[in-house]
N, C-alpha and C positions, 0 to 999 in steps of 0.2 A: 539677400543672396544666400543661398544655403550651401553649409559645408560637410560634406562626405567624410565622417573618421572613418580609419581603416583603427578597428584591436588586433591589437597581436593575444597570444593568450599568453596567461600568467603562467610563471616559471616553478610559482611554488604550489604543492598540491593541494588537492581538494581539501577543507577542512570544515567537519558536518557542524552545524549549527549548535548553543550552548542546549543544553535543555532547560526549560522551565519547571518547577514545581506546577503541579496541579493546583487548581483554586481549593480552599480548603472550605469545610462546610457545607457543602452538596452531599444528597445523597450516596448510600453506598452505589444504587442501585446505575446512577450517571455515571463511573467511575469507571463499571463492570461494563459501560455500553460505551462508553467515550474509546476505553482499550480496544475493545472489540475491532468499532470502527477503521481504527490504526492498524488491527493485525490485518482486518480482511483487506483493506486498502494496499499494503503492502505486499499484499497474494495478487491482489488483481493486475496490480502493476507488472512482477513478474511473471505471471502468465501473460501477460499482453505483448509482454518483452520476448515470451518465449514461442509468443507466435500462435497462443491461444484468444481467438475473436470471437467465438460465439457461445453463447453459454452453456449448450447443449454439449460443448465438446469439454468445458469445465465441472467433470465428473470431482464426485467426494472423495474419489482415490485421487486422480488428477490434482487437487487444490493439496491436499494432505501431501502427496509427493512433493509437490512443491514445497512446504515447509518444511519437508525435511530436508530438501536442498537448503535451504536458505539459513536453517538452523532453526527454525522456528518450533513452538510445541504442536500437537498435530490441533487445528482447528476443529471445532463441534461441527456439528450439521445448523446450527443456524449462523455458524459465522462462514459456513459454505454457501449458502443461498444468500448472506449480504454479496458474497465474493462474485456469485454470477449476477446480482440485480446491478452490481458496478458495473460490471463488462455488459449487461445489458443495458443500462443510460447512461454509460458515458460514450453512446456512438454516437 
């Protein structure tokens, strides 16, 4: 017989996860591409959020303003083109 929970949500607020140290001993070179990763990730989400869907319409000024909403340093041009290959396969 299966039982249906209903959650209520929790009372106390959001609290973001501990961070881990990086693994030490890899290249410099992973370190410079693992960050990358995280910042363009973090561009694509927010444009996604802010209602940008196709890559064409996430221009290098377009990503860049976005970072500087979000506080972020302004991203290169190759961490713009990972920002639109995201929003290009993650449909």
């Amino acid at each position: 017989m299966a039982l249906a929970v209903i959650r209520t949500p929790s009372l106390e607020p959001w609290k973001p996860l501990r961070k881990k140290p990086l693994p030490a001993g890899r290249p410099r070179e992973w370190y410079v591409t693992h960050n990358r990763r995280l910042k363009a990730m973090r561009l694509a989400i927010a444009l996604l959020d802010a209602g940008v869907y196709v890559p064409s319409k996430a221009t290098n000024v377009t990503i860049r303003t976005a970072a500087d909403h979000l506080g972020i340093h302004p991203p290169s041009d190759t961490t713009c083109r990972m920002v639109r290959a995201m929003i290009r396969y993650g449909r």
